[in-house]
N, C-alpha and C positions, 0 to 999 in steps of 0.2 A: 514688515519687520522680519517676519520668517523668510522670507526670499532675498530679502538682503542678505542675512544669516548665508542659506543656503546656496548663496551664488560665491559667494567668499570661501565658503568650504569646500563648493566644486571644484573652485583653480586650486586651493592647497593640496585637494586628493591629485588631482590630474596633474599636477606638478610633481609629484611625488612617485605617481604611476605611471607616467608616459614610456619611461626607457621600457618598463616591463609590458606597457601595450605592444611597442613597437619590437619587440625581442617574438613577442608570441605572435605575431599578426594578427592579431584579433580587428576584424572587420570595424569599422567608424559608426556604421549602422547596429552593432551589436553592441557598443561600448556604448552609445547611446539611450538606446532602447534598453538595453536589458540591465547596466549596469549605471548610469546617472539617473535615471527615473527612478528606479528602486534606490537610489542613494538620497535621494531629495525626501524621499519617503519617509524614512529612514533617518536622518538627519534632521529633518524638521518634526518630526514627534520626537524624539530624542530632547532636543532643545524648545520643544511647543512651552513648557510649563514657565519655565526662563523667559523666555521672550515675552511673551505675554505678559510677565511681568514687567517688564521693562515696557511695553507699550502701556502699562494702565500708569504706570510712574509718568513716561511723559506729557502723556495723554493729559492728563489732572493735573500736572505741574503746569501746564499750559493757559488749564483753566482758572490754576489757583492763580500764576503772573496775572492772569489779565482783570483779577478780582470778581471773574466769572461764582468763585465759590462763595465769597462773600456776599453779592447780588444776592444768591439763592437764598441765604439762610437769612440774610437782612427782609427778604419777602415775605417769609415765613415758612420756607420748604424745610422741613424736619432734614436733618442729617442723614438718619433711615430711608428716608423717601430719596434720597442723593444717591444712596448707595444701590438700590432697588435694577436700576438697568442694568449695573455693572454687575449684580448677581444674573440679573436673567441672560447677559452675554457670557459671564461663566459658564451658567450653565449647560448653553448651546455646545460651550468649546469641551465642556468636557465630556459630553455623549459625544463630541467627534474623534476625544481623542481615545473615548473606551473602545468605539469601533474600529480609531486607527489600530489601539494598542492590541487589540484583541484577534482585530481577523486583518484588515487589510497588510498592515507593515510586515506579521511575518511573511506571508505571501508574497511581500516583494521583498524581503531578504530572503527568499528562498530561491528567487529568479537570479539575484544579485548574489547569493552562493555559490549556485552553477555555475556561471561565470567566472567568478572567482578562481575555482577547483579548476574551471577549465585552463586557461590564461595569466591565473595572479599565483596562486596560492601552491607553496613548497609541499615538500613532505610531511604529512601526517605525524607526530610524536605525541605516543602517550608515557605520559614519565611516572606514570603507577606502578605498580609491583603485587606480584600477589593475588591477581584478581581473580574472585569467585564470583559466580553466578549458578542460580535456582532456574532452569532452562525449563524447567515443567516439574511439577511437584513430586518431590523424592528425588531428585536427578538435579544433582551440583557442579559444574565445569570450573577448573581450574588453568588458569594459564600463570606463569613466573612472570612472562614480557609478553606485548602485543604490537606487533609488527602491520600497523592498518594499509600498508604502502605494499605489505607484499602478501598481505591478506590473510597471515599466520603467524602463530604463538609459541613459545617454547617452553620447554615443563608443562608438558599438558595432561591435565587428570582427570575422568570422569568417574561420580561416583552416585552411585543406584541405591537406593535406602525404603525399605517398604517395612513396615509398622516397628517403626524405630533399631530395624536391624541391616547391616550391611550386605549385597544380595551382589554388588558387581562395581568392582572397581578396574579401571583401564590407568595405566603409569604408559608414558610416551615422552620421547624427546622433545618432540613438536607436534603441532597440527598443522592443515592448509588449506583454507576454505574454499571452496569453487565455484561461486554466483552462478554461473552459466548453468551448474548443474546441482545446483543447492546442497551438493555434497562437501563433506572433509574427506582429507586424507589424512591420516594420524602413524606416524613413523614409528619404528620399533617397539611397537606396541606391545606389553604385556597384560594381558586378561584374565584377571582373578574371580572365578565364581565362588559363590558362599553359598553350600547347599543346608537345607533343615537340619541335617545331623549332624555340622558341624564339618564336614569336609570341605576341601580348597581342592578345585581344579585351577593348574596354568596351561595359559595357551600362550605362545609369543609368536608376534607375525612381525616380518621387518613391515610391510606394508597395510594399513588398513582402509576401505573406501567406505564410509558410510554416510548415514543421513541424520543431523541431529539437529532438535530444535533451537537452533541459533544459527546469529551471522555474525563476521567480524565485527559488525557494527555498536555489539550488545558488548563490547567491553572498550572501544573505544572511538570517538569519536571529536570532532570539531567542537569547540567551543558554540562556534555561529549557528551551530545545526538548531540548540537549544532556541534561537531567536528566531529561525525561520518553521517553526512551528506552530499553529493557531492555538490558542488558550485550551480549547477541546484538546487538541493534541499532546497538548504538551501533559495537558493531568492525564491522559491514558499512558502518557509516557513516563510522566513519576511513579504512578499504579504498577507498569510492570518491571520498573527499576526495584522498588519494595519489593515485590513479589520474586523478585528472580536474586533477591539479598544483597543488593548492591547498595552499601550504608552511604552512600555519597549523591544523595538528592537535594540536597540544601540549597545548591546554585540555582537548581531547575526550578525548586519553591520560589526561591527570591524571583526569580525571572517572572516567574505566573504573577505572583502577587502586586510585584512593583507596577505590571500592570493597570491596575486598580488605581491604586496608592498615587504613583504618578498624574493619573489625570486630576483625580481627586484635590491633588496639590494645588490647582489653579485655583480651587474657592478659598482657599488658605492664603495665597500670595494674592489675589485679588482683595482681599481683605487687607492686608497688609500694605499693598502700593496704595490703596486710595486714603489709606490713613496717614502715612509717611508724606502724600503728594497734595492733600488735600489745603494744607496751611501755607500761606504765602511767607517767604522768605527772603531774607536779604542776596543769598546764595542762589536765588533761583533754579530753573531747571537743573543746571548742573550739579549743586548741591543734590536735590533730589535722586539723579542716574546714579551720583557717587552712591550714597545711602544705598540705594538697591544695588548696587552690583554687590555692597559688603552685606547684605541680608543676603543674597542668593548663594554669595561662596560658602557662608556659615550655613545655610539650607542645608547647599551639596553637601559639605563637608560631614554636619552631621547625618543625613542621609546614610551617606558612603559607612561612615564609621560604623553605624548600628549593623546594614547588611554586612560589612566583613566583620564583626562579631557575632555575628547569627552561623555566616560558614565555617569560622575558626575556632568561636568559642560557645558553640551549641544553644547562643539563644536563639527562643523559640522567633520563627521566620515571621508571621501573623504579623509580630509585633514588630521585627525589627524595623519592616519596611513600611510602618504605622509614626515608628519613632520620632522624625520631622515630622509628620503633619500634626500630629496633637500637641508635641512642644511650640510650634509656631502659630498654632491655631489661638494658645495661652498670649501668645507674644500679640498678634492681629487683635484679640478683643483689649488687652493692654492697651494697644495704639490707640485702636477705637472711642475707649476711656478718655482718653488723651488730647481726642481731636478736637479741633475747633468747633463748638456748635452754633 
């Protein structure tokens, strides 16, 4: 079912991306290798939790038509005892997909990022304002805009604070960072020192070259970078988001957690297709696929809803991407209640 999924999504991408392969020349061996492999990855944990459910719908729709379910319990096989394999094949899938979610998938969205940036992917836009960052304790960097494309900021401020008093502030037009040589260069720089006794020295340089603890990176960035990170990564990378003041970690939460939460889903929806699929019907299978596509929109839907309320309206993250699976988990022992025994 996954590879079905994933062969249908191939041609719609490559349908869509072709003119800009053939724009960039990007080699058939590289498009292959570095960027449908990692998309198939990618793509099928994305949609593992789904599908899966759609395969225990059929699957058990198959067995209920054929009165397969009925045999069983007419024998005397408890309902529980029915449901036992289809936990232990949960199971399995969801240790594959805390592995996929965790370490392998970003790893290959990070092969399939490269790529991207190389060949797909326009200019960088951060449409923030205002951004402060804590580069090392006591020491605040301010930029007004960030220009990730040309690897510098305008209104740039840095300011120096040691046991809660101000010790050095720099005012600039701009800065401009220099990978090559891990330095900035910061323009019309004016340099305020604050001495113990209350005196102000200025210094103004049109030009400044120095070394300071950051890169363009730390104020803005790709959305994707957040997904091609391993779970370990990504929490050192919330840790020095806090730490450097930056109030806008909530995406990067949701991201780590859904994680979790995501695989997790498959004991929930396993529960719930074989309750739904278990009862024979006049509608047969069809009936059944219907049922579950409209349990899985309302899934996503609620899902979707709780996380953009956790980013927009400061609920706590834990929970948002908690929110389907304990409401559904209510809904699955309901069914269960319900079912034919």
């Amino acid at each position: 079912m996954i590879g079905a999924f994933v062969v249908i999504a191939v041609v719609f991408d490559l349908s869509e991306n072709i003119d800009d392969f053939l724009k960039s020349n990007a080699p058939v061996s590289r498009i292959l290798v570095e960027y449908y492999i990692n998309f198939c990855f990618y793509f099928g944990n994305l949609l593992s939790s789904f599908i899966i459910f759609l395969t225990i719908i059929w699957f058990t729709s198959k067995l209920a038509q054929k009165s397969e379910i009925i045999a069983m319990l007419s024998g005397g096989i408890s309902y529980s005892r029915i449901l036992k394999p289809y936990f232990m094949a949960a199971t399995i899938l969801v240790a594959l997909s805390l592995f996929l979610g965790h370490y392998l998938v970003p790893r290959a969205n990070r092969i399939k990022y490269d790529f991207e940036v190389e060949f797909l992917k326009g200019a960088i836009i951060v449409a923030d304002q205002n951004l402060h960052r804590e580069i090392e304790p006591g020491t605040i960097a301010h930029f007004y805009k960030v220009n990730p494309n040309t690897l510098s900021g305008s209104n740039f401020s840095l300011e120096k604070w040691k046991n809660g008093k101000l010790k050095l502030k720099i005012l600039s037009s701009g800065a401009t960072f220099h990978p090559e040589k891990g330095t900035w260069t910061i323009n019309n720089a004016q340099i305020r020192t604050f001495e113990k006794d209350g005196k102000e020295t200025l210094v103004e340089k049109a030009q400044l070259d120095t070394v300071l603890p950051m890169t363009i990176e730390d104020f803005g960035m790709r959305s994707e970078v957040i997904s091609a990170m391993t779970t370990s990564e990504l929490s050192d990378f919330i840790e020095e988001q806090k730490q450097s003041g930056s109030g806008k970690v909530t995406q990067f939460e949701v991201e780590k957690y859904s994680r979790t939460s995501n695989a997790f889903s498959i004991f929930v929806l396993t529960l719930i297709g074989v309750a739904i699929a278990s009862r024979k019907s006049r509608g047969g299978t069809g009936l059944h696929l219907m049922l579950a596509v409209i349990v899985g929109f309302i899934f996503i839907f609620v899902s979707r809803m709780a996380t953009v309320s956790a980013m927009n309206l400061g609920f706590p993250v834990t929970i948002a991407v908690w929110v389907a699976n304990i409401l559904f988990t209510f809904v699955g022992l309901y069914l269960y209640s319900k079912a034919q025994k």
